[in-house]
C-alpha positions as CSV (number, residue, x, y, z in Angstrom):
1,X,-16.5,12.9,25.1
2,X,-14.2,11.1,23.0
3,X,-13.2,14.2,21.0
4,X,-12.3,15.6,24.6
5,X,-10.1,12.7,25.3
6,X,-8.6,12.7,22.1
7,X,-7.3,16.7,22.7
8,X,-6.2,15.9,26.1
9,X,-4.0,12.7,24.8
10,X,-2.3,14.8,21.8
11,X,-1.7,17.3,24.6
12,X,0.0,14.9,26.9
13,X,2.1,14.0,23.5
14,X,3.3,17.4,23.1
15,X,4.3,18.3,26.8
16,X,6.0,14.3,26.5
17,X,7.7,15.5,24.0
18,X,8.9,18.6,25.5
19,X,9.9,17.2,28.7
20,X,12.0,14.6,26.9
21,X,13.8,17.4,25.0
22,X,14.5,18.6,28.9
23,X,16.2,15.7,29.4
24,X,18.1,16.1,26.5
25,X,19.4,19.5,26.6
26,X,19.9,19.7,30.7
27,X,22.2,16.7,31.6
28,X,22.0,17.3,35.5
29,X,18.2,16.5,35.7
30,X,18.0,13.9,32.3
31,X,16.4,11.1,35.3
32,X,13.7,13.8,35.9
33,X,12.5,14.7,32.4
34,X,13.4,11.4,30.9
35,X,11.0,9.4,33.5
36,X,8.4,12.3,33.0
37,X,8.4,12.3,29.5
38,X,8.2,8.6,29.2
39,X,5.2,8.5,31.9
40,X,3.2,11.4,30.0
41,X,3.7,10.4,26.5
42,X,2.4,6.7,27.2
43,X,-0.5,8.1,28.9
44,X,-0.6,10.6,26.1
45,X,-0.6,7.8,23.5
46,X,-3.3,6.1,25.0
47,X,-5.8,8.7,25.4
48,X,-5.1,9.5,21.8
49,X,-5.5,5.6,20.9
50,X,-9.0,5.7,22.8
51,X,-10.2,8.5,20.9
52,X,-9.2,8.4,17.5
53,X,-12.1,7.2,16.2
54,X,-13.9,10.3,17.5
55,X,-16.9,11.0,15.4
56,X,-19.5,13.6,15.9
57,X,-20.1,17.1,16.5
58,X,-18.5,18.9,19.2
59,X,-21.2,20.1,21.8
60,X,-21.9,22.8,23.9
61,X,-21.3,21.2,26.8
62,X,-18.1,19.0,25.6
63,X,-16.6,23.0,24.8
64,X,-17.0,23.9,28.5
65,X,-15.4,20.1,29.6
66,X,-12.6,20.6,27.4
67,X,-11.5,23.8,28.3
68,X,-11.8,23.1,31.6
69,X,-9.8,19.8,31.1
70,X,-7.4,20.9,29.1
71,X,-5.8,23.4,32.0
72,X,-5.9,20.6,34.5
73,X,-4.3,18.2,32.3
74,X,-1.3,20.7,31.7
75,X,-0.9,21.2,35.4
76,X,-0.9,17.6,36.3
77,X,2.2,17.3,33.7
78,X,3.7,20.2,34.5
79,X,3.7,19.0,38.1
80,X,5.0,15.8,37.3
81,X,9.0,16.6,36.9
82,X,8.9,18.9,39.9
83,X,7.4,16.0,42.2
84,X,9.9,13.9,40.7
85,X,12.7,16.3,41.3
86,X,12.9,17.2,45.1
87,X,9.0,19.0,45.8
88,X,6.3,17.4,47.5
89,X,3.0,16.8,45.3
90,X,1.3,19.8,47.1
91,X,4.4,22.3,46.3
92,X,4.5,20.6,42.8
93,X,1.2,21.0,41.8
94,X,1.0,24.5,42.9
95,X,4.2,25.5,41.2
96,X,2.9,23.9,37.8
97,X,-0.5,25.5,38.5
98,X,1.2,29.3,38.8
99,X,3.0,28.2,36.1
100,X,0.4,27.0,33.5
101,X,-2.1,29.8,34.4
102,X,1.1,32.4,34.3
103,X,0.1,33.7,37.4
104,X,3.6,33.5,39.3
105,X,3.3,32.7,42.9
106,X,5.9,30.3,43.9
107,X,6.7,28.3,46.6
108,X,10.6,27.8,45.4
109,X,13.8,29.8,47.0
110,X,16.9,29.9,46.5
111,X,16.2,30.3,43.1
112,X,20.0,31.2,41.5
113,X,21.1,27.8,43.0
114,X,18.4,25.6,41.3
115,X,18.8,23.1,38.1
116,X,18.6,24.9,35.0
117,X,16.6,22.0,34.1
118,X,14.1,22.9,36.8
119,X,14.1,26.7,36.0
120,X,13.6,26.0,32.2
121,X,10.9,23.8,32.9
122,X,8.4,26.6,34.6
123,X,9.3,29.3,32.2
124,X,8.4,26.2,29.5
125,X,5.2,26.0,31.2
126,X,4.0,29.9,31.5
127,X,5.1,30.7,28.0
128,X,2.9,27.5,27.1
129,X,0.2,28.6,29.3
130,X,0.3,32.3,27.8
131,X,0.0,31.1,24.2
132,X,-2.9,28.6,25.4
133,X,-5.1,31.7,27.0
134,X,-5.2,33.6,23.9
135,X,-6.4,30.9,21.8
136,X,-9.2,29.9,24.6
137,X,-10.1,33.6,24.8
138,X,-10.6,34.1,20.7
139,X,-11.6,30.4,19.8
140,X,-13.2,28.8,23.1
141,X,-14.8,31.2,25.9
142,X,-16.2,33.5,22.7
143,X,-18.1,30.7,21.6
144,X,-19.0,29.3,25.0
145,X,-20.2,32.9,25.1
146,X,-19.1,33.3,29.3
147,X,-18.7,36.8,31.1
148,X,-19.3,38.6,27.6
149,X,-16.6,37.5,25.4
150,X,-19.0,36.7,22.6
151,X,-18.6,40.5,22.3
152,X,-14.6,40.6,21.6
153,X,-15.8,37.8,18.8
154,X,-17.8,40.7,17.0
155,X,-15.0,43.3,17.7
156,X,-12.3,40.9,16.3
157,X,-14.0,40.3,12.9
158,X,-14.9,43.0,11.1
159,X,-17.1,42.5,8.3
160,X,-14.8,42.0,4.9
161,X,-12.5,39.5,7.5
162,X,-14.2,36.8,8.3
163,X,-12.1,34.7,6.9
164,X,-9.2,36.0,8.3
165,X,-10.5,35.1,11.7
166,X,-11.4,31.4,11.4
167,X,-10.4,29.4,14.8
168,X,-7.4,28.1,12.8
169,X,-6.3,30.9,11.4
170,X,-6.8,33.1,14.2
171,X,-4.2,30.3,16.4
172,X,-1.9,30.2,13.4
173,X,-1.5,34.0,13.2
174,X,-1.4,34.3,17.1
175,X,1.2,31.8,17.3
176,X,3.8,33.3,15.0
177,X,3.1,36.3,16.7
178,X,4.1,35.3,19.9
179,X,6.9,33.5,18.5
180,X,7.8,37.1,16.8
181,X,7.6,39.3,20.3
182,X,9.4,36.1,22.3
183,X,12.2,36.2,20.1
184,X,12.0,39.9,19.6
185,X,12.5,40.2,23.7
186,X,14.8,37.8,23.6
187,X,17.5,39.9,21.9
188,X,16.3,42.6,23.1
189,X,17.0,41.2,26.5
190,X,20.4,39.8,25.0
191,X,21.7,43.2,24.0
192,X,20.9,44.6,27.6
193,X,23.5,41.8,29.3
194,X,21.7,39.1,30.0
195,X,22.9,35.7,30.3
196,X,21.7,33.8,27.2
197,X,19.8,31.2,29.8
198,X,18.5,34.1,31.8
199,X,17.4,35.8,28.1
200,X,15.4,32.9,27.0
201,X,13.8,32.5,30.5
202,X,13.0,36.0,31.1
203,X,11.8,36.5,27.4
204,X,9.2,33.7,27.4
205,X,7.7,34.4,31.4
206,X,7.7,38.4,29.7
207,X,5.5,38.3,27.1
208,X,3.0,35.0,28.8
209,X,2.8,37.8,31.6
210,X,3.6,35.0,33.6
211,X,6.5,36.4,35.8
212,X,8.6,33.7,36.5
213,X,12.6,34.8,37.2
214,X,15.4,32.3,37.7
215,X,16.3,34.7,40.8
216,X,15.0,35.6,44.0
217,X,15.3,39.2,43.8
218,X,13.2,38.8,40.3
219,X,13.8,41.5,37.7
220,X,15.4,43.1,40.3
221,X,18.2,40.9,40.1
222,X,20.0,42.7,37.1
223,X,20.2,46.3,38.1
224,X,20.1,47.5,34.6
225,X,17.6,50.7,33.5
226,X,17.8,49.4,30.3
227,X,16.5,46.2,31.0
228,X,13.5,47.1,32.9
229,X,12.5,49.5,30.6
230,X,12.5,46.9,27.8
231,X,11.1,44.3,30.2
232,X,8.0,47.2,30.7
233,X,7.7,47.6,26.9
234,X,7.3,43.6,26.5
235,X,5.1,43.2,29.4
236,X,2.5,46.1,27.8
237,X,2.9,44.2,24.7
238,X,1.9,41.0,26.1
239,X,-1.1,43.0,27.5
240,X,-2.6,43.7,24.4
241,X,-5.2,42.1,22.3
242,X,-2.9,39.8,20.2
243,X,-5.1,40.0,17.2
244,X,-4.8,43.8,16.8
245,X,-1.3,42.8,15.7
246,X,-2.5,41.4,13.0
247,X,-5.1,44.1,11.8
248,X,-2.6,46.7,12.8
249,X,-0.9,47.1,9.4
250,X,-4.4,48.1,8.3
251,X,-6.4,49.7,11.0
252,X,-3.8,50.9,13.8
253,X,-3.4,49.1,16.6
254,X,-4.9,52.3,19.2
255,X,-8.0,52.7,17.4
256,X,-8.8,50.2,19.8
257,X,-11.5,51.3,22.8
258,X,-9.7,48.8,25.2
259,X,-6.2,49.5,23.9
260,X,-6.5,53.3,23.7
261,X,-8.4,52.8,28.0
262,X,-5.0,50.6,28.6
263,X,-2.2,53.0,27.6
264,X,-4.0,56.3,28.8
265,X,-5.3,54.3,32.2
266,X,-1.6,53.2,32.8
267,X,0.2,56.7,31.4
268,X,-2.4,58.4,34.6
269,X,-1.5,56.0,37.0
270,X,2.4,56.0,36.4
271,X,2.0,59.7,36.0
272,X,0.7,60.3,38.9
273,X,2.7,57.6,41.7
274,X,5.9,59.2,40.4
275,X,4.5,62.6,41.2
276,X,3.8,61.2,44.7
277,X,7.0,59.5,45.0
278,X,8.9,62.9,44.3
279,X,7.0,65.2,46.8
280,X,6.4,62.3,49.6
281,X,10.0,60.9,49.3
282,X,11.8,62.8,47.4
283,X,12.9,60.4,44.8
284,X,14.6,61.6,41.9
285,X,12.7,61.6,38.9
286,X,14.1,59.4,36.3
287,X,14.8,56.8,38.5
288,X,11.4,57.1,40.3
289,X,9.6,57.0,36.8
290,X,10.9,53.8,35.6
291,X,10.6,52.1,39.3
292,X,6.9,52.7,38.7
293,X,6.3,52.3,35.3
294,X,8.1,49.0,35.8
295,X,6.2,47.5,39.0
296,X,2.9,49.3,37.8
297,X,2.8,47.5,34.3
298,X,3.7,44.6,35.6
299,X,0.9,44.4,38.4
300,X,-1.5,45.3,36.1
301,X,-0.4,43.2,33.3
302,X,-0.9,40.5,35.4
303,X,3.1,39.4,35.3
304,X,3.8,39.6,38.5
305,X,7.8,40.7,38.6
306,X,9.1,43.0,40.6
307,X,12.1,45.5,41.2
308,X,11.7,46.7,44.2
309,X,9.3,46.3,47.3
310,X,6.9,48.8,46.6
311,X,4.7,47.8,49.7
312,X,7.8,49.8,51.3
313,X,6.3,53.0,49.3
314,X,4.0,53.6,51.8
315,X,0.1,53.4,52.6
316,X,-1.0,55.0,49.5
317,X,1.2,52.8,47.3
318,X,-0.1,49.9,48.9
319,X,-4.0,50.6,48.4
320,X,-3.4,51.7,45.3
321,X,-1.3,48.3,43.8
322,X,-4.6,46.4,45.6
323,X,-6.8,47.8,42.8
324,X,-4.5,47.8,40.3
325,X,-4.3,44.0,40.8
326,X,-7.8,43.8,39.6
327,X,-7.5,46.0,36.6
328,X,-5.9,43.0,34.2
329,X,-5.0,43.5,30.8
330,X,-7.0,43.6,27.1
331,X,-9.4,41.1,26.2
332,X,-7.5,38.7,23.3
333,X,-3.7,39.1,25.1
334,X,-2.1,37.0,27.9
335,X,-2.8,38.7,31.0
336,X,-5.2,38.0,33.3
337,X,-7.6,39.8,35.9
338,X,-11.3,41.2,34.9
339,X,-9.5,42.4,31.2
340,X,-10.3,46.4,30.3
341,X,-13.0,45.4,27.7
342,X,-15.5,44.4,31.1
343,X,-14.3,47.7,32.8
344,X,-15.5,49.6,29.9
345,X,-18.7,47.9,29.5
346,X,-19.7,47.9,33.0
347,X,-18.8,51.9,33.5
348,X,-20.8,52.5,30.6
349,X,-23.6,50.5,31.9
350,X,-23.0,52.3,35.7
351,X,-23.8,55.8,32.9
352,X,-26.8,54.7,31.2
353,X,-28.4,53.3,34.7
354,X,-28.0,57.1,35.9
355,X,-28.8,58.4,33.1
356,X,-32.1,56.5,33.5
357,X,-33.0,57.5,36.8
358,X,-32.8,60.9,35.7
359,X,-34.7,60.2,32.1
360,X,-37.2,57.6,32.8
361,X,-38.4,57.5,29.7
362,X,-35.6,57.6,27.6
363,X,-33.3,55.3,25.5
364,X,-29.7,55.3,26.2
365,X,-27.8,52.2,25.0
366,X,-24.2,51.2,25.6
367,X,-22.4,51.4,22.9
368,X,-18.7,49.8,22.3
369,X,-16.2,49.8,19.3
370,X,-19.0,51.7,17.2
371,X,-21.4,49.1,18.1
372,X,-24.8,48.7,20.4
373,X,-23.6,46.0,22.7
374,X,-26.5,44.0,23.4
375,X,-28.3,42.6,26.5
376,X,-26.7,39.1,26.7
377,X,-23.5,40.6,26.9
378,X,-24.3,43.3,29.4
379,X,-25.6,40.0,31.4
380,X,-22.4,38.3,31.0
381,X,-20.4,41.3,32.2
382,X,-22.4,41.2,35.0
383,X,-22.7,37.4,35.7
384,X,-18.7,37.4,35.3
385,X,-18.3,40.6,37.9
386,X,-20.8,39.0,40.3
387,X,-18.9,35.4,40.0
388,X,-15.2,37.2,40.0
389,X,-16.7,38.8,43.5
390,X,-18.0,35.7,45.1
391,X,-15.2,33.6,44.4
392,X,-12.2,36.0,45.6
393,X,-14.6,36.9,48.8
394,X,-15.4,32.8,49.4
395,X,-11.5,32.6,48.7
396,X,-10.3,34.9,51.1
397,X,-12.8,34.0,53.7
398,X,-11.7,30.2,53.9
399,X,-7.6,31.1,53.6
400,X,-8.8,33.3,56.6
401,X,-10.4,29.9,58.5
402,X,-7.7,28.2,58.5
403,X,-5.1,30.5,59.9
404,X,-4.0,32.9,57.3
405,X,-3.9,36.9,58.6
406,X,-6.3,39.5,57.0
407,X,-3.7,40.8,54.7
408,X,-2.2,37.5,53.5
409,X,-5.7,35.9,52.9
410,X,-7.4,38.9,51.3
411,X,-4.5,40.0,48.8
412,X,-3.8,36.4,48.5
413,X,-7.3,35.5,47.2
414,X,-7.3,38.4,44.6
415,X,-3.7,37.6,43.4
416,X,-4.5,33.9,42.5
417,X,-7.9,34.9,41.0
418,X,-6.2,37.5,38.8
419,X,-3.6,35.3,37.9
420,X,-0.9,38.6,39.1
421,X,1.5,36.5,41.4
422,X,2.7,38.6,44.3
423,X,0.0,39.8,47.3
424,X,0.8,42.3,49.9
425,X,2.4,42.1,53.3
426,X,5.5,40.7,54.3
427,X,4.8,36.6,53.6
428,X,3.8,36.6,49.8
429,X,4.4,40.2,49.1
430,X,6.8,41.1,46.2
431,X,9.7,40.4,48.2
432,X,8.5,37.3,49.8
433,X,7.4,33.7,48.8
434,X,4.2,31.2,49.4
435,X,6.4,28.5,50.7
436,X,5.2,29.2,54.3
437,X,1.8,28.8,53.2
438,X,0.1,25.8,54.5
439,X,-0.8,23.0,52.0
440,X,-4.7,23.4,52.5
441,X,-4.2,27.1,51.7
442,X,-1.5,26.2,48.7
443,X,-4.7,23.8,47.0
444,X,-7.2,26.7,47.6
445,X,-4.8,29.1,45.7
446,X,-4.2,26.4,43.3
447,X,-7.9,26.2,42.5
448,X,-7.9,29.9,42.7
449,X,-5.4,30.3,40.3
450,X,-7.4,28.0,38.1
451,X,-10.9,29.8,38.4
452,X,-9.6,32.8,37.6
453,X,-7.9,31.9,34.3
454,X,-11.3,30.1,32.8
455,X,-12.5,33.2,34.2
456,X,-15.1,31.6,36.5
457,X,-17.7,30.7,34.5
458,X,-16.6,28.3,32.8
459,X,-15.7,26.2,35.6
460,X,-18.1,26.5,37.9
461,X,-20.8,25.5,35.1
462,X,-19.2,22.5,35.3
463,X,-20.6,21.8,39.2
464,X,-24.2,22.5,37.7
465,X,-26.5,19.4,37.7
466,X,-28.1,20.9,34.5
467,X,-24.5,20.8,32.4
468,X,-24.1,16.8,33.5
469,X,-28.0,16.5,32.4
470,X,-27.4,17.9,29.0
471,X,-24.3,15.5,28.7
472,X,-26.1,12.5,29.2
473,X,-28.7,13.5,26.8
């Protein structure tokens, strides 16, 4: 417990320090961050005083309490200089929840009037959240072995590499390349005519998949077809298993099973809404091709920016951006949703169950990356499925209790459990906002939000008697 502690308080030291460079750099909120900082890095320093003399193995069930912790912890700080700024806790906790889980609802309009401070400070957050979920998903949730991950473990080290994939050399080469694409987008984003402000912003909420703008109209606000085809490119890229970046240089990045189902899934799907675009409304091609590409990516990436209103595309748009939502991206990269390593595996498994029926007798295993995936992990696939189903169903059924329409309440409970941002319909569709939302519905969400990136599992273990048993022991 003490080792748990003692990551929390060096946490609450970093983000201190981060707030207090806020202060620092964005004189018309200095009070904010200054009084934030201050507040987190003495609690930060205490924690960390506690636990120093940590000693002992880290177990099982300390993993699960950590991970689970350490999300909560950021959320509580990142709501912190938003309370103290002008929100109230509810809309404060909420906004720093979307942020630290790079989901990308948000309760804030009139966004292109707001402090830069303010605006900084939630990009801060989701490019700090995006870097956090890779390391959990190679280090942590492998380990704790929940919804199948131990399998991406086995698929990320190849024999001859193991010790290129050590827990701390695995965050070490994630980090610098993150730092790489960030910066990479960043001047990308630069040459296209953005403001430097809007640049950094928009480069760090791009590759987190997080989806935070610094305008209300979102990526729409620039009006430039260069622009969203780079912000497309950067939001695939932050879809992608980050650790194939660093094997790429010797095995190929699309030699991948869940990169090479990614890029052909999305290529079909783009493909094809243009097509209907064209004959249904007559859209001109170019045009409608990168309108889709853009929104499409960035639904199923998990980011959550938007161009247009595509519910306006009609029926068959609509229905089809629903189950898009649940797609997510590759196992390993920032984007949220069920990730296309489960899809495979379960579709598979869908196969050999047929296949079985019709062969009673016979053998037919699953197979993935060249490999025989075994039985535990077909039962977390399915444990994770069943759990991801349950909790956007018990989600959408409570927003529905207390007031929310069908619409709202459904699409609203798969949004925050996929971590994508924007729902459907005309109150937190892509064009609109969760501000009208009322608080009970905005802590729901919040949780939702937070489910969904631990990817179920891992916290709901934590509301087992059995986990507080072993704990004691």
């Amino acid at each position: 417990m003490h080792f748990v502690l003692l990551i929390n308080g060096i946490a609450c030291l970093f983000m201190g320090v981060l707030l207090a460079l806020d202060a620092l750099f964005f004189p018309a909120t200095w009070r904010v961050f200054l009084t934030a900082g201050g507040l987190t890095c003495f609690v930060g320093t205490a924690l960390t005083l506690v636990a120093w003399d940590a000693k002992g193995r880290l177990k099982r069930n300390h993993t699960f309490l950590l991970t689970a912790t350490m999300w909560l912890t950021g959320a509580g700080i990142g709501a912190l200089p938003l309370w103290l700024w002008a929100m109230t806790p509810t809309d404060a906790f909420f906004e720093a929840m979307s942020g630290i889980t790079t989901t990308g609802s948000t309760v804030l309009t009139g966004l292109d009037e707001k402090p830069h401070g303010i605006l900084w400070w939630r990009a801060i957050l989701q490019w700090i959240g995006g870097v956090g979920f890779i390391v959990t998903g190679m280090a942590l949730l492998p380990i704790l072995r929940t919804g199948g991950m131990q399998l991406f473990r086995t698929e990320s080290s190849e024999r001859g590499e193991k010790e290129l994939y050590s827990a701390t050399s695995v965050a070490a080469a994630t980090l610098w390349v993150y730092v790489g694409l960030t910066t990479l987008c960043l001047l990308v984003y630069l040459v296209g005519g953005m403001s430097p402000f809007d640049a950094v912003t928009h480069a760090m909420t791009t590759l987190s998949t997080g989806g935070y703008s610094t305008h209300d109209a979102s990526f729409g606000h620039f009006d430039s077809a260069f622009l969203q085809w780079a912000g497309t490119f950067f939001m695939f890229c932050g879809a992608l298993p980050f650790v194939w970046y660093i094997r790429a240089a010797n095995r190929g990045i699309f030699r991948s099973e869940q990169v090479r189902a990614f890029a052909i899934g999305l290529t079909i799907v783009i493909l094809l809404l243009t097509f209907w675009r064209m004959v249904v409304h007559g859209a001109m091609p170019l045009p409608a091709l990168r309108e889709v590409a853009f929104n499409v990516v960035s639904v199923v990436t998990t980011t959550g920016f938007a161009t247009v209103d595509y519910t306006l595309w009609g029926p068959a748009a609509q229905v089809t951006f629903f189950f898009l939502t649940a797609i997510g991206g590759c196992t390993g990269s920032t984007a949220g949703g069920v990730k296309i390593m489960r899809w495979i595996i379960l579709t598979r498994g869908i196969g050999a169950s047929a296949q079985q029926l019709l062969h009673p007798s016979g053998i037919f295993p699953i197979r993935y990356e060249g490999r025989t995936v075994e039985r535990d992990v077909i039962n977390g696939v399915v444990a994770f499925f069943t759990f991801f189903a349950l909790t956007v169903f018990g989600l959408a059924v409570a927003l529905g209790l207390i007031g929310l329409d069908p619409v709202t309440a459904i699409t609203g409970a798969l949004t925050a459990v996929t971590n994508v941002g924007p729902g459907l319909g005309p109150i937190i569709g892509p064009a609109g906002n969760f501000a009208p939302l009322p608080d009970l519905a905005k802590w729901l969400l919040s949780f939702g939000m937070y489910a969904g990136r631990l990817e179920m599992l891992t916290v709901f273990v934590l509301l087992t008697r059995l986990f507080w048993e072993e704990g004691a022991a």
